[in-house]
C-alpha positions in Angstrom: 0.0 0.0 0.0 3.0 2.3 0.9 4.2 1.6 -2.8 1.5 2.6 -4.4 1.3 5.7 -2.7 4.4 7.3 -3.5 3.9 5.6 -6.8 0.9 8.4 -7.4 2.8 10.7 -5.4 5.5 10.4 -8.1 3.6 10.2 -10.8 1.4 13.5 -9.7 4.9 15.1 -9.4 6.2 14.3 -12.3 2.7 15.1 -14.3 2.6 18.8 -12.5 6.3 19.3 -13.2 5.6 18.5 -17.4 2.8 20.3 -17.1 4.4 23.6 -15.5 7.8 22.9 -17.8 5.4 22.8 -20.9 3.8 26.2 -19.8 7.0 27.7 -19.7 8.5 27.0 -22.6 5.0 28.1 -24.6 5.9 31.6 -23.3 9.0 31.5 -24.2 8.7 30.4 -27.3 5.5 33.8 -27.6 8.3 36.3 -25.8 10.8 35.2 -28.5 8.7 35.5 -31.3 9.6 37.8 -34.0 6.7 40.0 -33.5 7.1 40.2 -30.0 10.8 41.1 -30.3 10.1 43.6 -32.9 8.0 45.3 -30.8 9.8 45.6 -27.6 13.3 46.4 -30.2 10.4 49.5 -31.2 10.0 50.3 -27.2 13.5 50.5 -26.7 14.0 52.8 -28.9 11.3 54.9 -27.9 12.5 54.7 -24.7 16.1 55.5 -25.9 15.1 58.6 -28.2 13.3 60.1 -25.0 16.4 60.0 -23.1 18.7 61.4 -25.8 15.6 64.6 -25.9 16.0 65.1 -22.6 19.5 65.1 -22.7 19.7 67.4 -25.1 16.9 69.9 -23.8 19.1 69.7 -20.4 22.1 70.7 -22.3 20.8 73.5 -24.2 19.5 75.3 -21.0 22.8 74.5 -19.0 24.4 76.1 -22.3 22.4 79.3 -22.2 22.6 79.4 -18.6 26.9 79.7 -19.0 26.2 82.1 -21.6 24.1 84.3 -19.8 26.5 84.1 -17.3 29.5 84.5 -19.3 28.3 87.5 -20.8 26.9 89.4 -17.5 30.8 88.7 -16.0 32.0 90.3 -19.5 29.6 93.2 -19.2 30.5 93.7 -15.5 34.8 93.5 -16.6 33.7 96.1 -19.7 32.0 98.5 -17.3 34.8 98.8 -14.6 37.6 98.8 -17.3 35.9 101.9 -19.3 
């Protein structure tokens, strides 16, 4: 009787563990598909353009803010030297 307990025990086991393996590798065989790659390759670089704007925007104002102040220490040196 003991036997054919863990027999089912084993067997249920090994069924759920198939069953669960076979699950797994259906969605990773869906996330590697090529539409799904294409489409997360097109987030990615949404993602990546949005940086590179920000970056830039960032830079421009840190630029005009060293030119502003650039040129108020050059007005202040033309001022005191005339």
């Amino acid at each position: 009787m003991r036997r054919l307990f863990w027999l089912a025990v084993g067997l249920g086991a090994g069924a759920t563990a198939a069953v669960l393996a076979a699950r797994w590798a259906r969605r990773q065989t869906e996330r590697m598909a090529p539409a799904n790659l294409a489409a997360r390759a097109g987030e990615v670089l949404r993602d990546v353009g949005t940086l590179l704007e920000e970056a830039a925007r960032e830079f421009r104002a840190g630029m005009a803010e060293k030119e502003a102040e650039v040129r108020a220490a050059l007005e202040g040196r033309g001022d005191a030297a005339g």
